[in-house]
C-alpha positions in Angstrom: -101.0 82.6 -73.6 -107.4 73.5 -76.2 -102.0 79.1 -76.3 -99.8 78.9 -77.1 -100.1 79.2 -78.2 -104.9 75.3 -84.9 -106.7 77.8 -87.3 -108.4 75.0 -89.3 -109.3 78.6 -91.2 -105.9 79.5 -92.7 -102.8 78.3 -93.9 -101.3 81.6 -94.4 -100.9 81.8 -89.9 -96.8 81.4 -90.2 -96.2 84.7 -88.5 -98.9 83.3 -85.8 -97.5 80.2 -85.3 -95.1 82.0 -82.8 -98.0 82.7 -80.4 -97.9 79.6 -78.7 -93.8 79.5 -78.8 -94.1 83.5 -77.3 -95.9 83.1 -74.2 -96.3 80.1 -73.1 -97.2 76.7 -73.0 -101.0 77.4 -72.4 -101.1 80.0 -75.0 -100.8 77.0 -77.6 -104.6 76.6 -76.7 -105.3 80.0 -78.3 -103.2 78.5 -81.2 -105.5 75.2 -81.9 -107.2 77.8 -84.0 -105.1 77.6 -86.5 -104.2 74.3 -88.6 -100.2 73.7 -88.2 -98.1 70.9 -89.7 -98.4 67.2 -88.3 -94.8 66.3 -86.7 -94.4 63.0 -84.4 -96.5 63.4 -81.5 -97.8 66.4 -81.6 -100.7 66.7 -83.2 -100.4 70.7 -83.7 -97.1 70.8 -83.3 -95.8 74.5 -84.7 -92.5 74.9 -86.6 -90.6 78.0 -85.9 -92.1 80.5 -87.6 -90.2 81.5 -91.5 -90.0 84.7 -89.5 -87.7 83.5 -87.5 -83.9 83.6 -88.4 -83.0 80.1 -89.7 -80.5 79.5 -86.7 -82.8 80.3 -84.0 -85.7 77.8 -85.4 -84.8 75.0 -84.0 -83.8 76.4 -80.3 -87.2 77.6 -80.3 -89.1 74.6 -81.2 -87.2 72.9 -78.3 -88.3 75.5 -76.2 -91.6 74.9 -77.5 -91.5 70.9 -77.1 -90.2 71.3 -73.5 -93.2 73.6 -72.2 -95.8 71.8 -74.4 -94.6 68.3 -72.9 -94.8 69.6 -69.4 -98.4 71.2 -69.9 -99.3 68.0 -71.5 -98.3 66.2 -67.9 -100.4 69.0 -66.4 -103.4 69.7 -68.2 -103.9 65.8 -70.5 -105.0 62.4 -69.8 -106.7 61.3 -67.0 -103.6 60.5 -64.3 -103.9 61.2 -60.5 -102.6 64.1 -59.7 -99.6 62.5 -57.5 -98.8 60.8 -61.5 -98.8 64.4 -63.2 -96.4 65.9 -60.0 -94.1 62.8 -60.3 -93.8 63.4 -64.3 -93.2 66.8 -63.3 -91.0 66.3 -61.2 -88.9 64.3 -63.6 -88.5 67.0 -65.6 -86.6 69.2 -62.1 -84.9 66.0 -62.2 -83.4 66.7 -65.8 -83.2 70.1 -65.4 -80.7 69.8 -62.4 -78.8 67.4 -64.1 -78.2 69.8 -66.7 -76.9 72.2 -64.1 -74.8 69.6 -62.4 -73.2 68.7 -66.2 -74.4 65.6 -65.5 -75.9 64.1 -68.9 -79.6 64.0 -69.1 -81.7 60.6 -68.9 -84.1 62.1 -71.6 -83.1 62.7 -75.2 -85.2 66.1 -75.3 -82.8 67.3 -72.1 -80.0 66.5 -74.2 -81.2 68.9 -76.9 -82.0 71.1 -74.2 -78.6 71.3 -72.8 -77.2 72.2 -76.0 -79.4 75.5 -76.9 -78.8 76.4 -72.8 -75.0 75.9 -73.3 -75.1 77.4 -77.0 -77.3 80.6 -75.5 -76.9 81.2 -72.3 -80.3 80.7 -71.3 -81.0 80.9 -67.6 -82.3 77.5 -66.2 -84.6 79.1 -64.2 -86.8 80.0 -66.5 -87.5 75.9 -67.6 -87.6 75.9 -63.2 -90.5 78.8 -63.7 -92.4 76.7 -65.9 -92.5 73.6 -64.2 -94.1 75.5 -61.2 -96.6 76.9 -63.1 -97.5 73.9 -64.4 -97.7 71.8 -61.3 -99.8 74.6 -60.2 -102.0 73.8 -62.4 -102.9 70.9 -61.0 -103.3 71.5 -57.6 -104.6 74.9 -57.5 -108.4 75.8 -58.8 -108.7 79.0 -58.1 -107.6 82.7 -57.6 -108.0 84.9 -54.7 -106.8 88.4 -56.4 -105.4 89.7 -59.5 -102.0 89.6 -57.9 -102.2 86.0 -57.3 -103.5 85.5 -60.9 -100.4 87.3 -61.6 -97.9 85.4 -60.2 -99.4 82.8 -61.9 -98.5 84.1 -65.5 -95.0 85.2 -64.3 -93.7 81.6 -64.2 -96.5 80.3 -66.6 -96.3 82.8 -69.7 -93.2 84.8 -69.2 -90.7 83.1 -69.4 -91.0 81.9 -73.1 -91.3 85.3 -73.8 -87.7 86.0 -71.8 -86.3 82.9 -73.6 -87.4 84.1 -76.7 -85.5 87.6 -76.0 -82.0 85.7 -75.1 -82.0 83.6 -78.0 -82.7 87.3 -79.7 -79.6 88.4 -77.5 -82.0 91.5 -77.0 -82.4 90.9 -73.1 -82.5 93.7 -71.9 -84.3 95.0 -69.0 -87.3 97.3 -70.9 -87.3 94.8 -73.6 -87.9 92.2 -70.7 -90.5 94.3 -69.1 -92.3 94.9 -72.2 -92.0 91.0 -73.1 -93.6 90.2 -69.5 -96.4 92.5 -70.2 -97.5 90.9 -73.8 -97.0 87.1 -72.3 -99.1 88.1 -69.3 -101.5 89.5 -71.9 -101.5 86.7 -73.6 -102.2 84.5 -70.9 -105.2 86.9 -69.6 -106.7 86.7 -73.4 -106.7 82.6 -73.2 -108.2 82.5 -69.8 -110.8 84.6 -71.0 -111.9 83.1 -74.2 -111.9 79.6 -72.6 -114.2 80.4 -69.3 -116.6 77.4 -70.4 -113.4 75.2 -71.3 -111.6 76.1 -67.6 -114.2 75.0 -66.2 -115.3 72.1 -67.0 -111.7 71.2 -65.8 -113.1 73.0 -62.4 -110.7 75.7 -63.2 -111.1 79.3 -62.8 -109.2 82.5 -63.3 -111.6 85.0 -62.7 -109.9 86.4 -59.8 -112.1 85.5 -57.0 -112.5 88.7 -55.2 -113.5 90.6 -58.6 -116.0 87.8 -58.7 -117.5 89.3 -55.5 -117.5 92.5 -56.5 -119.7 91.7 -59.6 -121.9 89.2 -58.2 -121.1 86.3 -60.6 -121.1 83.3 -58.8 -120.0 79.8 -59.9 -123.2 78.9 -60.1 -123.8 81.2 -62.7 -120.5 80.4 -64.7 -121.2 76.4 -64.5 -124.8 77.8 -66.4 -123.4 80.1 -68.8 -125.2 83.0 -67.5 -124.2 85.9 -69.5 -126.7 88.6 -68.0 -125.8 92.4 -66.7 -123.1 91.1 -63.8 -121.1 88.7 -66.3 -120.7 91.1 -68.8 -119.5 94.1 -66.2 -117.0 91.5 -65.0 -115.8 90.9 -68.9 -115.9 94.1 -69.8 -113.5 95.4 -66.9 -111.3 91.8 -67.8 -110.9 92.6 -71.5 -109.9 96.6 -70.6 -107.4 95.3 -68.1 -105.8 92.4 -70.6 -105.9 95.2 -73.3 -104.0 97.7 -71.4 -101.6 95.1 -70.1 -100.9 94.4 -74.1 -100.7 97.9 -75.0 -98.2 98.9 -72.2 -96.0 96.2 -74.7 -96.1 97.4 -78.0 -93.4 99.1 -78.2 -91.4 95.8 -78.5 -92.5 95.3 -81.7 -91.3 98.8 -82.8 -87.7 97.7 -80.6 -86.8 94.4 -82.3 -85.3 94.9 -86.0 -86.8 93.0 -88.6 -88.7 90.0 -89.1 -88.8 89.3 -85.1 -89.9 92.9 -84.9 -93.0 92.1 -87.5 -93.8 89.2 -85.9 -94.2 90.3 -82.4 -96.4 93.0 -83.7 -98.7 90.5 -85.2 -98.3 88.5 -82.4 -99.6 91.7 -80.1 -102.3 92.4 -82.8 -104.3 88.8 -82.6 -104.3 89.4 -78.9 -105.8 92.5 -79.2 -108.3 90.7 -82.2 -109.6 88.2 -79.7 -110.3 91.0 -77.1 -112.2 92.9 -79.6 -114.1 89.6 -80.4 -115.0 89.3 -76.4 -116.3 92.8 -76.5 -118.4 92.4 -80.0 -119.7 89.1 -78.1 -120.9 91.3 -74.8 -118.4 89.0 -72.9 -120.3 85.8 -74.0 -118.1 83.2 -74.5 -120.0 80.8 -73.9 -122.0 80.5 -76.9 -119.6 82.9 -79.0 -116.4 81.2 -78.0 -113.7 84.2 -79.5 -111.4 82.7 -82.4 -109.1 84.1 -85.2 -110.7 83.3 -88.6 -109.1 82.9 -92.7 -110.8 86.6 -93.0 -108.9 88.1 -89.9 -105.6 87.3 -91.2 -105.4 90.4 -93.7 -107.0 92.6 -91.2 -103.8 91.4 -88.8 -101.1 91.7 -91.2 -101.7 95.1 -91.9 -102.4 96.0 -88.3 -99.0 95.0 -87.7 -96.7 96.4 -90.9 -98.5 99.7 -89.7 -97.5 99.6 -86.8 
């Protein structure tokens, strides 16, 4: 939470945009929904939201170009994985150059080292990160929800924690209730992209709850969306949703515009979920996305709230 993160269906997404700079790198594949604005490289690269105050724009899209370059290493191309580890790698490279005070090799580090400096951010968050990512390439599957867990502690979270001390509003039920929506987040991607995951020969799906359901892989590689798959859903979306809701408050915490946009932020997570559950957990052929006609219904989800 191909996120964090382009809705081809609206223009009007700027509070959105933040999904993908929120949780995590991974949540901008939740984001490709939405159309952004073209800049270098990136295809879909996100501006900091107009939500955000001016100041804190640009630290965040650093943020965002650091995690979206390092999933890139992970999750794009077709390298070996001993080629994604070493890029990885490069990155711990940077990172403990910038702890040493020893100036950075790559131009984004040097960018980086001047938000870290400017805000205090802890270093081991960008550590957290790059561990989930090279995760990513090594490891296929899941054996428990706690596992899964860990997963989206150093995969989704700590955007979310960044986010907070750039906010200077770290504190620690802020923090918890930041860690809940990222996780969340993270949960809601792996579920709407199943088919996607796969085809990577990734899955989520915890596999002991797998068991307990009787879907196999055999029936995920076939799409097989019959009585067992949609019990397994079901009990996935109730969990993610809970995990989102136990975070709400945050919205209701932060002051202002941040405060409005976590709230939306919160309420397309709960959308998609909703989405899953009008779909009876198909996925496969009803792949959940936000839509031009759901941004209203959002907006006014979150100024209620």
């Amino acid at each position: 939470m191909q996120c964090v993160c382009q809705f081809r269906h609206v223009r009007a997404g700027a509070i959105l945009r933040d999904f993908a700079l929120y949780c995590q790198l991974k949540f901008y594949q939740f984001l490709k929904n939405f159309k952004l604005m073209t800049v270098g490289h990136y295809e879909n690269f996100p501006v900091a939201s107009v939500l955000l105050p001016a100041p804190l724009r640009h630290p965040v899209s650093v943020i965002y170009r650091f995690a979206r370059s390092a999933d890139d290493f992970a999750d794009e191309g077709n390298l070996p994985a001993s080629q994604r580890l070493a890029q990885l790698d490069n990155y711990r490279q940077e990172l403990r150059r910038l702890e040493r005070g020893i100036a950075p090799e790559d131009a984004l580090f040097s960018e980086l080292g001047r938000i870290v400096r400017a805000h205090r951010l802890p270093l081991q968050l960008f550590h957290d990160l790059l561990d989930a990512f090279s995760q990513d390439v090594v490891k296929k599957r899941y054996a428990d929800y706690a596992e899964l867990m860990d997963y989206c502690r150093r995969s989704a979270n700590p955007v979310g924690r960044l986010l907070l001390h750039l906010f200077n509003a770290a504190t620690e039920r802020n923090l918890e209730q930041s860690d809940a929506i990222c996780s969340s987040l993270q949960l809601i991607n792996f579920w709407q992209d199943v088919e996607i995951d796969w085809r990577k020969d990734r899955i989520y799906l915890p596999q002991d709850e797998m068991r307990h359901f009787g879907v196999t892989e055999r029936g995920i590689a076939s799409g097989d969306v019959s009585g067992p798959w949609q019990a397994l859903m079901r009990f996935q979306v109730e969990r993610a949703r809970a995990l989102m809701q136990s975070g709400t408050s945050l919205g209701r915490a932060l002051p202002g515009r941040i405060g409005l946009e976590i709230r939306t932020i919160v309420q397309g997570g709960l959308r998609i979920l909703e989405k899953i559950d009008k779909a009876g957990g198909d996925v496969y052929h009803h792949r959940p996305v936000l839509r031009g006609y759901d941004w209203p219904l959002l907006l006014f989800r979150a100024l209620a709230g």
